[in-house]
N, C-alpha and C positions, 0 to 999 in steps of 0.2 A: 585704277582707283575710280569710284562711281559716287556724283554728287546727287545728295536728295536735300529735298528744299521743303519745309514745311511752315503753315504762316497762320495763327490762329489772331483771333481779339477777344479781347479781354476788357472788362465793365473794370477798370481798373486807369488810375492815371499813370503817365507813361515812368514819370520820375520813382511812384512809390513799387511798379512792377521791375525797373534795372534796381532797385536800390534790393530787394528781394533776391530776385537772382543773383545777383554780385554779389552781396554775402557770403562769406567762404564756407561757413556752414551748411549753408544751405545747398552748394554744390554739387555733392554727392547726390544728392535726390533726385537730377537728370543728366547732370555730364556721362557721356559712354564712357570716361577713361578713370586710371587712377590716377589724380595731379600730385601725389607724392614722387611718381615718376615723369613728371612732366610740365608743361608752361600755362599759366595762362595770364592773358594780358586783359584788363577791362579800363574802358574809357568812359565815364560818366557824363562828360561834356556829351558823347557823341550816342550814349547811350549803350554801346559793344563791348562786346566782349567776344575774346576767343583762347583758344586751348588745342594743345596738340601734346607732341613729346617729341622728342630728337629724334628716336629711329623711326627711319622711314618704312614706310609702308603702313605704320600705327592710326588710329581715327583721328580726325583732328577736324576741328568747325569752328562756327560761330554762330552769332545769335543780337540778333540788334532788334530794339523795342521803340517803336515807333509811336508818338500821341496822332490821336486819330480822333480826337474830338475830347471836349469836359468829360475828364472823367472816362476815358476812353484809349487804347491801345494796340495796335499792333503786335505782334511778338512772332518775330522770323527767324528760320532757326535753318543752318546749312550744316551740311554733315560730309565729311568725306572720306571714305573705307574703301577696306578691300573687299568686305561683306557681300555675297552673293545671292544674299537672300534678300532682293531689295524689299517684295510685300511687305516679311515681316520687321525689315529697317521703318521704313512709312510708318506702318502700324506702332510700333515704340517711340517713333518721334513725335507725333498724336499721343501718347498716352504723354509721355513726357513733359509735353507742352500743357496739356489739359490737366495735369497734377500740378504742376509748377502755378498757372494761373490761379486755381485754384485754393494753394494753398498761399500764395501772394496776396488775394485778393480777404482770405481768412486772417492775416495777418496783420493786413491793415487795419482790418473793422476791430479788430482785437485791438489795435493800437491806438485808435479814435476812440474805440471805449472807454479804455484804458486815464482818456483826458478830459473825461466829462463827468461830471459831479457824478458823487455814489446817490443810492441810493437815500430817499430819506424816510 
C-alpha cells in the first residue's frame, strides 16, 4: 500500500473550513470511498478527520486543517491505496483539495451574507 500526502492553504479560518468538510453531506465531493460501506471518525477539537472501511486492502486517509494565521488555514490531506498510478492519485488529491477549499471558502461568504442586513 503507497502513502501520498498533500497540503494546500486556504484564505479561509481553520474552524469554518473542518466545520465544511465534516458535514456529512458534503463528503462525497472529495472522499475516494463509499462511507455507506465503511467508517469515518471526525474530531472537531482536533480539527480530523478520517475514513477507511473494514476490508483490507480498500483506500482509507485522513485530513487535518490547520489555522495558520487570521483567517487563514492549512488543509493536509494523507491517502493510503493500493493505487499504482500514483501521478494521477497527486493530481486528484490537488483537485480535491482545491474544490473542497474552494467551495468551503464560497460557503462561508454565502453564510456571512446571509447575516447581514438586506438590501435597502
Amino acid at each position: 500500500m503507497e502513502t501520498f500526502h498533500y497540503t494546500a492553504t486556504a484564505d479561509l479560518p481553520a474552524d469554518e473550513a473542518f466545520a465544511f468538510i465534516s458535514d456529512t453531506p458534503n463528503l462525497p465531493r472529495f472522499l475516494p470511498q463509499n462511507l455507506d460501506e465503511g467508517w469515518l471518525r471526525t474530531d472537531p477539537a482536533s480539527r480530523h478527520l478520517a475514513w477507511g472501511t473494514e476490508s483490507e486492502g480498500d483506500d482509507c486517509g485522513e485530513l487535518r486543517v490547520h489555522e495558520r494565521g487570521p483567517g487563514q488555514c492549512e488543509i493536509a490531506i494523507t491517502l493510503h491505496t493500493d493505487r499504482t498510478d500514483g501521478d494521477q492519485v497527486r493530481t486528484e488529491l490537488a483537485q480535491a483539495v482545491a474544490a473542497l477549499t474552494h467551495q468551503a471558502s464560497a460557503d462561508a461568504d454565502e453564510q456571512r451574507e446571509g447575516q447581514q442586513a438586506g438590501w435597502v
